[in-house]
C-alpha positions as CSV (number, residue, x, y, z in Angstrom):
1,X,107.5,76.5,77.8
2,X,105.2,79.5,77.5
3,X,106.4,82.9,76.9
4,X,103.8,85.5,76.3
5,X,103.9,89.3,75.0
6,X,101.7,92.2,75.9
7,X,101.0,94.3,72.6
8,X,99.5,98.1,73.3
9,X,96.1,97.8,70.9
10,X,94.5,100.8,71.8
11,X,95.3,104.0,74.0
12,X,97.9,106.4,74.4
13,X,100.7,103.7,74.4
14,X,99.3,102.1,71.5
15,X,102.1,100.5,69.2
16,X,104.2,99.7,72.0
17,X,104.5,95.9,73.8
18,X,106.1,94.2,76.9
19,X,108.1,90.7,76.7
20,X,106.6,88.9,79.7
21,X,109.0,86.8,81.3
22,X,108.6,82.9,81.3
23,X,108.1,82.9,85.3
24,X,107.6,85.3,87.8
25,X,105.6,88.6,88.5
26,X,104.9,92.2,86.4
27,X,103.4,94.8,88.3
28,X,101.5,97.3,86.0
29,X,100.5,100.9,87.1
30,X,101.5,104.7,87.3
31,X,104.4,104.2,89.9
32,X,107.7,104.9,88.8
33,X,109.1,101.9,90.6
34,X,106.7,99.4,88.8
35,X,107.8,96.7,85.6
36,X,105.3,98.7,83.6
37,X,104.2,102.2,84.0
38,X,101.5,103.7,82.5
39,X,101.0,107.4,83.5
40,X,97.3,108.6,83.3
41,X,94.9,109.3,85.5
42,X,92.4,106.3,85.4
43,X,95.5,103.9,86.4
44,X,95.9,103.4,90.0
45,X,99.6,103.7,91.0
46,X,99.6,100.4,91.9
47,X,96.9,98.7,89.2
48,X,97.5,95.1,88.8
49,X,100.0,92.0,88.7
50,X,100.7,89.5,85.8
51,X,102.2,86.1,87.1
52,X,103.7,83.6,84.8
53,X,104.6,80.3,86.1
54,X,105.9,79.3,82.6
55,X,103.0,77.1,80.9
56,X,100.2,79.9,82.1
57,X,99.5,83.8,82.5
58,X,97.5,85.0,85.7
59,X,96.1,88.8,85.9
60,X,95.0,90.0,89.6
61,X,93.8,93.8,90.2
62,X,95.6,95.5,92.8
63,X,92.5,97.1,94.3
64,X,92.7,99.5,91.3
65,X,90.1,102.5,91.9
66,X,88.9,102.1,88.1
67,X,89.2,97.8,88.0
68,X,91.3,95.8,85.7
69,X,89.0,94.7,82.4
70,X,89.6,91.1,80.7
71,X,87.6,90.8,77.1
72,X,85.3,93.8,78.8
73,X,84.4,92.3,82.1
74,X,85.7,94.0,85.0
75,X,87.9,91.4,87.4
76,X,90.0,90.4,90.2
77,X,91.6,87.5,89.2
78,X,91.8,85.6,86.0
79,X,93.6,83.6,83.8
80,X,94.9,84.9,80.4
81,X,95.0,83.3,77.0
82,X,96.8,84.3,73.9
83,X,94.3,86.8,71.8
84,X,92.6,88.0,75.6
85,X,92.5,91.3,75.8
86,X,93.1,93.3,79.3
87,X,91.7,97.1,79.9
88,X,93.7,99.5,82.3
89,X,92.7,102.9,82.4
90,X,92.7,103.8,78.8
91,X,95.0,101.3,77.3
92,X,93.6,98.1,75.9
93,X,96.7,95.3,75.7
94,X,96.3,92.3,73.7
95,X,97.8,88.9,75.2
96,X,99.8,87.1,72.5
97,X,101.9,84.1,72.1
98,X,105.4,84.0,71.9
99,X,106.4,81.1,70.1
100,X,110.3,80.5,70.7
101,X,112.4,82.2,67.8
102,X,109.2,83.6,66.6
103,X,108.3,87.4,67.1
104,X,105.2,89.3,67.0
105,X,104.4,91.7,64.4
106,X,104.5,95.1,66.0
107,X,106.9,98.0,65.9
108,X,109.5,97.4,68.9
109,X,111.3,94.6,70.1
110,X,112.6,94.0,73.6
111,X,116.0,91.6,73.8
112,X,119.1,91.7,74.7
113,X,120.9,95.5,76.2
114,X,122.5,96.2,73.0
115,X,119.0,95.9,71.0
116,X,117.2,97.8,73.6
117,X,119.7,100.8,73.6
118,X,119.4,100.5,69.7
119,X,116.0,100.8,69.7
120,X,116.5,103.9,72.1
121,X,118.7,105.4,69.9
122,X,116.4,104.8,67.0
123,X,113.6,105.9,68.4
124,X,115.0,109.5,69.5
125,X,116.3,110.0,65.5
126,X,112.7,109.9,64.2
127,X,111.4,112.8,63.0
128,X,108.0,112.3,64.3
129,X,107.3,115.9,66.0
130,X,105.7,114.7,69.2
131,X,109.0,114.1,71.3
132,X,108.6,116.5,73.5
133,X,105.2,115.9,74.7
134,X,105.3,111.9,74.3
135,X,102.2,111.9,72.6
136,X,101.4,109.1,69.9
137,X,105.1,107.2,70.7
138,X,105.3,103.7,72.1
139,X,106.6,103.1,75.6
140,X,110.4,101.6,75.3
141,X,111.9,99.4,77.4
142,X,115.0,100.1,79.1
143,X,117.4,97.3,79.7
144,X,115.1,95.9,83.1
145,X,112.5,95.5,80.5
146,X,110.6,98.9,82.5
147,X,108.3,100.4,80.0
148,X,109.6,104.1,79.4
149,X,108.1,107.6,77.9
150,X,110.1,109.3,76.1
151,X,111.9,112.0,77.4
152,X,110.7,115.8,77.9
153,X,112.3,118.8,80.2
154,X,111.3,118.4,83.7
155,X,108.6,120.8,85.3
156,X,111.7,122.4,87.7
157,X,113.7,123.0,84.2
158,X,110.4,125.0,82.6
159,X,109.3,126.6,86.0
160,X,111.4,126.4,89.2
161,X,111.1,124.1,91.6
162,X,107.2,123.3,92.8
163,X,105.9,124.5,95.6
164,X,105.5,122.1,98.9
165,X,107.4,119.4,96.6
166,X,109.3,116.7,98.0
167,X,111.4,113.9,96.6
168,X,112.6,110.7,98.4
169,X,115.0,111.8,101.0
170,X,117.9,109.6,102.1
171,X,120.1,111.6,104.2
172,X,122.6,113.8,102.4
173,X,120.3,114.7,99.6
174,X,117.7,116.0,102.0
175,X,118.4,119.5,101.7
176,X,117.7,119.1,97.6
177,X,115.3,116.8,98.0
178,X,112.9,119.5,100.3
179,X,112.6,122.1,97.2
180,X,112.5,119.1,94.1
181,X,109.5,118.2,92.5
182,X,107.9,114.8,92.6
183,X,106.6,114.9,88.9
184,X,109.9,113.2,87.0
185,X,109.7,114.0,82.9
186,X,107.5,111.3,82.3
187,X,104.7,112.1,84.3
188,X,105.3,115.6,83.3
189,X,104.6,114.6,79.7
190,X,101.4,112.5,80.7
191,X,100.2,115.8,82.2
192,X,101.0,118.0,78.8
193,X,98.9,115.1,76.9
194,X,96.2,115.8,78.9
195,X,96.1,119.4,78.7
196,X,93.2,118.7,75.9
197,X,91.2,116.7,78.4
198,X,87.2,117.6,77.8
199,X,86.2,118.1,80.9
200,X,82.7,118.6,79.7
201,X,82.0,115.3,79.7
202,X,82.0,115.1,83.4
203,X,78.2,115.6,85.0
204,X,77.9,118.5,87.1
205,X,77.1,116.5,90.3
206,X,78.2,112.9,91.1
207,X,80.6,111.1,93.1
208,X,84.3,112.2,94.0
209,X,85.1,107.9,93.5
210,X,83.7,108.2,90.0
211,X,86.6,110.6,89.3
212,X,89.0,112.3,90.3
213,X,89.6,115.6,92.4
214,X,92.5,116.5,90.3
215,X,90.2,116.5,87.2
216,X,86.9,118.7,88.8
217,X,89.3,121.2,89.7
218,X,91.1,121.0,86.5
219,X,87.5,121.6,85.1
220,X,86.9,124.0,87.2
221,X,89.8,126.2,86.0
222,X,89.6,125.6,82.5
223,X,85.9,125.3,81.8
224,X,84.7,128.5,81.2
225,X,81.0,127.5,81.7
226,X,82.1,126.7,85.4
227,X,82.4,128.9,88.0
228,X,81.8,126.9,91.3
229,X,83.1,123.4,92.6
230,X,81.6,122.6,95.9
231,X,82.8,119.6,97.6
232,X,81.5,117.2,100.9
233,X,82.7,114.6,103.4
234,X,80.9,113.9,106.9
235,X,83.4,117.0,108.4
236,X,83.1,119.7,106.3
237,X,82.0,121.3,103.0
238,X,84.5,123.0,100.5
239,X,83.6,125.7,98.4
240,X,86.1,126.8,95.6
241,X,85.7,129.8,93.0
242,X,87.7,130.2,89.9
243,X,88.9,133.4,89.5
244,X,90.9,132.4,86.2
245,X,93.5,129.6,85.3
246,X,95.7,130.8,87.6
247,X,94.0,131.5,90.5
248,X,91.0,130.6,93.0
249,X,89.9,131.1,96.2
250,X,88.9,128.1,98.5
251,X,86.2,128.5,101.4
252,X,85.9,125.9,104.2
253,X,82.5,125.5,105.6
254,X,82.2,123.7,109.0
255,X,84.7,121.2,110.6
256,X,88.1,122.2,111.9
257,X,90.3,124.3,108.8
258,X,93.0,122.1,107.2
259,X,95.5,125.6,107.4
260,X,95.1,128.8,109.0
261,X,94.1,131.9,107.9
262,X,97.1,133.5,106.9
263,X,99.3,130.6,106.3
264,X,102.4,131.2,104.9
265,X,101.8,129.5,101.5
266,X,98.3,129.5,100.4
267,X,99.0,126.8,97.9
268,X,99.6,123.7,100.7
269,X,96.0,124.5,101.2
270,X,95.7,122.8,97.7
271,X,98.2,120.2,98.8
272,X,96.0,119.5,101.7
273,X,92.9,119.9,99.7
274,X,94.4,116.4,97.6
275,X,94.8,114.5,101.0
276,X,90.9,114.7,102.3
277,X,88.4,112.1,101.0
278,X,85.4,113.7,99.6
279,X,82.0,111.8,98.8
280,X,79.8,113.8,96.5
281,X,80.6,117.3,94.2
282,X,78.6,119.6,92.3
283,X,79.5,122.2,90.1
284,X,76.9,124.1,91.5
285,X,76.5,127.1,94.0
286,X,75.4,125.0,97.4
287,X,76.7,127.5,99.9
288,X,75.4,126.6,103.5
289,X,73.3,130.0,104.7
290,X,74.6,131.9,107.8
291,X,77.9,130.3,107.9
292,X,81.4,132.1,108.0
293,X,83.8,130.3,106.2
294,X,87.5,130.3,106.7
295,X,89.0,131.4,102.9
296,X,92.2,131.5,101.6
297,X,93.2,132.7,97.7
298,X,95.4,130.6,96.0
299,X,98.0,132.1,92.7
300,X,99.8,130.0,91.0
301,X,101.8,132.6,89.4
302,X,104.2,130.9,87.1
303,X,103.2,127.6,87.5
304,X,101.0,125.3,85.8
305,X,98.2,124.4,87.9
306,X,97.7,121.3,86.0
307,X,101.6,119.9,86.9
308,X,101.0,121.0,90.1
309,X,97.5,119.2,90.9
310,X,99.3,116.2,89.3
311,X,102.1,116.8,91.9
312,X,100.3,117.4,95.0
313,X,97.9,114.2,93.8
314,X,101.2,112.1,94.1
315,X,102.4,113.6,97.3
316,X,99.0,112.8,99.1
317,X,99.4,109.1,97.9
318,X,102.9,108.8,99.6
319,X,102.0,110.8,102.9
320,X,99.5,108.4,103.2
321,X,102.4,105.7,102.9
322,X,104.3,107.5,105.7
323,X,101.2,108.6,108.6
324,X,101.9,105.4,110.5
325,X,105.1,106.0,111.0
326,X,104.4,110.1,111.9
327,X,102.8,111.9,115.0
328,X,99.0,113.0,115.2
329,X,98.6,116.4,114.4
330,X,97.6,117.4,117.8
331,X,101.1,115.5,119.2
332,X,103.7,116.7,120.5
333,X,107.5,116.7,119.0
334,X,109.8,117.0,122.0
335,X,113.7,117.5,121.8
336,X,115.8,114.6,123.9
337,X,118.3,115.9,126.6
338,X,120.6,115.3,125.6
339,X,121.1,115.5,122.4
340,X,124.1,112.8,121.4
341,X,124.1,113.9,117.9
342,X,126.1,116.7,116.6
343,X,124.1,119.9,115.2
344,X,126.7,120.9,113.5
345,X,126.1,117.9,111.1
346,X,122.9,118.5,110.3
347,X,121.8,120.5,107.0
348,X,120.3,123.9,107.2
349,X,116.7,122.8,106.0
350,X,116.7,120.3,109.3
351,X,118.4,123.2,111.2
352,X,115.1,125.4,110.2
353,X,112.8,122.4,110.8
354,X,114.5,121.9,114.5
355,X,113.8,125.2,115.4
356,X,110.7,125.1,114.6
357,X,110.2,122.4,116.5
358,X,112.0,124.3,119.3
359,X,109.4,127.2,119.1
360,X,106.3,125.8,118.7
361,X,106.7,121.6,119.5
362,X,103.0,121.0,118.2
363,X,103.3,118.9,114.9
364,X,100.6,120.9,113.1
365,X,102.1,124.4,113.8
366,X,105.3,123.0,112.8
367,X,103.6,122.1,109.5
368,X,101.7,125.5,109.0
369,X,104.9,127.2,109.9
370,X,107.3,125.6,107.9
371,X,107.8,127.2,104.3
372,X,108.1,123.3,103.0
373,X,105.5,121.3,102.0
374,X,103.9,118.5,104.3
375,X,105.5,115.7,102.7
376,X,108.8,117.4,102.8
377,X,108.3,118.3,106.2
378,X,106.9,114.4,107.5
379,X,110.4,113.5,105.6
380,X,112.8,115.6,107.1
381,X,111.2,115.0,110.9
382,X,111.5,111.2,110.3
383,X,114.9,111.9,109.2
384,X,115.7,114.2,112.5
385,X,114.4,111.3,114.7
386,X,116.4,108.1,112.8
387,X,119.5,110.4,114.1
388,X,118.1,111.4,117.5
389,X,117.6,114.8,117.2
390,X,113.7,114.7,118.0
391,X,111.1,112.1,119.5
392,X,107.6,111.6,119.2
């Protein structure tokens, strides 16, 4: 029978492999929850599948926004063969043959616990100097065979918790979970690698799908031969200025605002920024004449816009995992009568987000009034209806 091994040729991971197992599936991507995780921006966070039946190796993208390469050629689905080798995002893996009692020459070895947790232990003795950021070390398994970065301090442990960040919320842990960051120390790591990014290379007018929005305004910030980032979908036009690398201000031209005026904090108009779908961007001044925009200045003060961009790009992904299961905007959150379910149970952050629903019903004020972020907030209102407290 079969068994196959995925060795990291190229990339940021290069040096490291993955022990396919003789039958069943490996999902690949930049989701936490997946068999391997590979945390970078051109990787999808759901990217592609491997399935071994035990005498063959089968590779299907995911409906990856970059594509899954085999030998150079972009594909959907394919067979694999030992000495294939499969592009995703920047990593190139080589498909190799495991021949029974046999292992490949490469630096890490995935087997039983006890190996794995030696290897671990190894691994965090070398000298090598580049712990903390995770840059030029091998993933390591962990016992599930989940590819792993190494360790750094999480973005809450350097700055505070994140703005509008959310975590998952299962009930007593909501009131944590409504001020924790999304970015775990991993991803946090990916982001410090890529603090050297040259955003040069990007062309000053393209498409948003060729990209990414987190990287133009990353550009934007820290290019200082860029001053402008003006951004279009069929609604509306979005014009942001960098002031420095920690601040900008964002004008909305046309189409109905995604916050207020004077929202409470400027920087969900960032988070919201990552939700819309954009077409076409230009790092030049395209300002639409006799128009008053809406504007809002965004600070960052004392946090790194990078980690945070990162962040909000994550928290988009998952409110779009939740909107079928949430009101309209425009909808209206009522309050049963009666209420069977004790207030006096509930935590103070749902206490705050009931009266808010009290005072002003609509969901979208409710979002714009609450001092949580969106994804925080679409969690904690699920949570208040699963015990009866609202309905919508």
């Amino acid at each position: 029978m079969a068994r196959f091994v995925l060795v990291f040729v190229s990339g940021k991971y290069e040096g490291g492999r993955f022990e396919l197992p003789e039958r069943g599936e490996t999902a690949l991507g930049r989701g936490g929850e997946l068999d391997i995780v590979l945390v970078e921006d051109m990787v999808s966070r759901k990217h592609a599948i491997l399935t071994s039946d035990g005498d063959s190796l089968l590779v299907e993208d995911l409906g990856s926004t970059n594509g899954t390469f085999l030998n150079g050629k972009n594909v959907s689905r394919s067979k694999l063969k030992a000495g294939d080798h499969l592009g995703i995002g920047s990593s190139v893996l080589e498909v190799q043959f495991l021949e029974e009692g046999v292992l490949p020459d490469t630096h890490f070895k995935f087997g039983s616990q006890d190996e794995n947790t030696a290897q671990k232990e190894a691994l965090q003795k070398e000298d090598t100097g580049l712990h903390t950021s995770g840059e030029g070390v091998p993933p390591v398994s962990d016992s599930a065979g989940t590819v792993q970065l190494p360790q750094v301090p999480s973005q809450t442990a350097m700055h505070g918790a994140l703005p509008g960040a959310a975590s998952p919320v299962t009930g007593s842990n909501l009131r944590s979970s409504m001020n924790t960051a999304t970015l775990d120390s991993k991803e946090v790591a990916a982001v410090v690698q890529h603090q050297t990014q040259d955003f040069v290379a990007l062309p000053d007018d393209g498409r948003v799908a060729d990209t990414s929005l987190e990287l133009l305004i990353n550009r934007l910030l820290f290019d200082e031969d860029v001053a402008v980032l003006t951004l279009q979908n069929d609604e509306a036009q979005f014009r942001l200025e960098s002031v420095s690398n920690t601040s900008l201000v964002v004008h909305q031209h046309e189409g109905d605002a995604i916050a207020p005026k004077e929202i409470q904090d400027p920087l969900k108009v960032l988070a919201r920024l990552m939700t819309q779908e954009f077409e076409s961007y230009t790092f030049r001044d395209s300002t639409p004449e006799h128009d008053e925009p809406v504007r809002w200045d965004i600070r960052f003060e004392g946090h790194d816009p990078r980690v945070l961009l990162k962040d909000y790009g994550y928290q988009a992904d998952e409110l779009m995992n939740l909107v079928d299961d949430l009101p309209e905007p425009e909808d209206m959150v009522s309050i049963p009568r009666p209420i069977e379910a004790r207030l006096s149970e509930l935590h103070q952050d749902e206490l705050d987000l009931f009266q808010l629903i009290f005072n002003y019903g609509f969901y979208q004020h409710v979002l714009d009034k609450s001092a949580y972020g969106d994804l925080a907030c679409a969690k904690a209102l699920l949570e208040l209806q699963k015990k009866g407290v609202v309905k919508f």
